[in-house]
C-alpha positions in Angstrom: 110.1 98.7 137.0 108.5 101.6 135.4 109.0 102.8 131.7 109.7 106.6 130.8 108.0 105.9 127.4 104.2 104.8 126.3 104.0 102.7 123.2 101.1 102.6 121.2 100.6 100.5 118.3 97.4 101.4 116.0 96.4 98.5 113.6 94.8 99.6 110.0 93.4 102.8 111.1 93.2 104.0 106.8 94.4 107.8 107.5 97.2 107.0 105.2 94.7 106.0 102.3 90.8 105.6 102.7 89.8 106.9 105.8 86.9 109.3 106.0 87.7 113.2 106.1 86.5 113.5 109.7 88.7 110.4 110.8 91.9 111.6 109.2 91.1 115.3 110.7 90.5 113.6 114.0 93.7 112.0 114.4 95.9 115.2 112.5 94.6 117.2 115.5 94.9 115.0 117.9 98.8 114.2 116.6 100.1 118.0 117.3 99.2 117.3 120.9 100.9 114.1 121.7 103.4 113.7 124.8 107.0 113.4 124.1 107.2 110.2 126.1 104.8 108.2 123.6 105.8 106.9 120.9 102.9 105.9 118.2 103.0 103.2 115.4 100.7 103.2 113.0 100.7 99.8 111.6 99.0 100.1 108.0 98.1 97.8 105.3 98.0 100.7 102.9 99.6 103.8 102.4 98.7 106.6 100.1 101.8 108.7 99.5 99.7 111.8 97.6 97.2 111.7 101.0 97.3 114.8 103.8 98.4 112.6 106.6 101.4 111.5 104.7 102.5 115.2 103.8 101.6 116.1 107.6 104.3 113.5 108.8 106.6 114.7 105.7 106.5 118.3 107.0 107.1 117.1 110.7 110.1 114.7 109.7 108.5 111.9 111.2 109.1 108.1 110.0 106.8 106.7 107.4 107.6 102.9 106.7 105.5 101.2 104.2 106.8 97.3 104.2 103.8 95.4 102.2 104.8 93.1 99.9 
């Protein structure tokens, strides 16, 4: 049986806190181009809520989660 949907998981990737400018840039780029039928996770350890990624998904109403302890 075939799936409609592609999920992604992406484990500590740091564009939600200390990633480097050129990293973060990369994937805010890359994020405007994704296919409806995949759905990303970004799984973080750490999230910055005053970094540009975080206002990117704000502006784009998309799901940030934050559950660390």
């Amino acid at each position: 049986m075939l799936c409609d949907k592609k999920l992604i998981i992406i484990k500590d990737s740091k564009i939600f806190s200390k990633a480097k400018e050129e990293v973060k840039e990369y994937w805010l780029k890359r994020l405007d181009n994704i296919p409806e039928y995949v759905i990303l996770i970004f799984d973080e350890k750490e999230i910055d809520k005053r970094s540009e990624s975080v206002r990117y998904f704000e502006k784009r109403e998309i799901l940030l989660w934050n559950n660390v302890g």
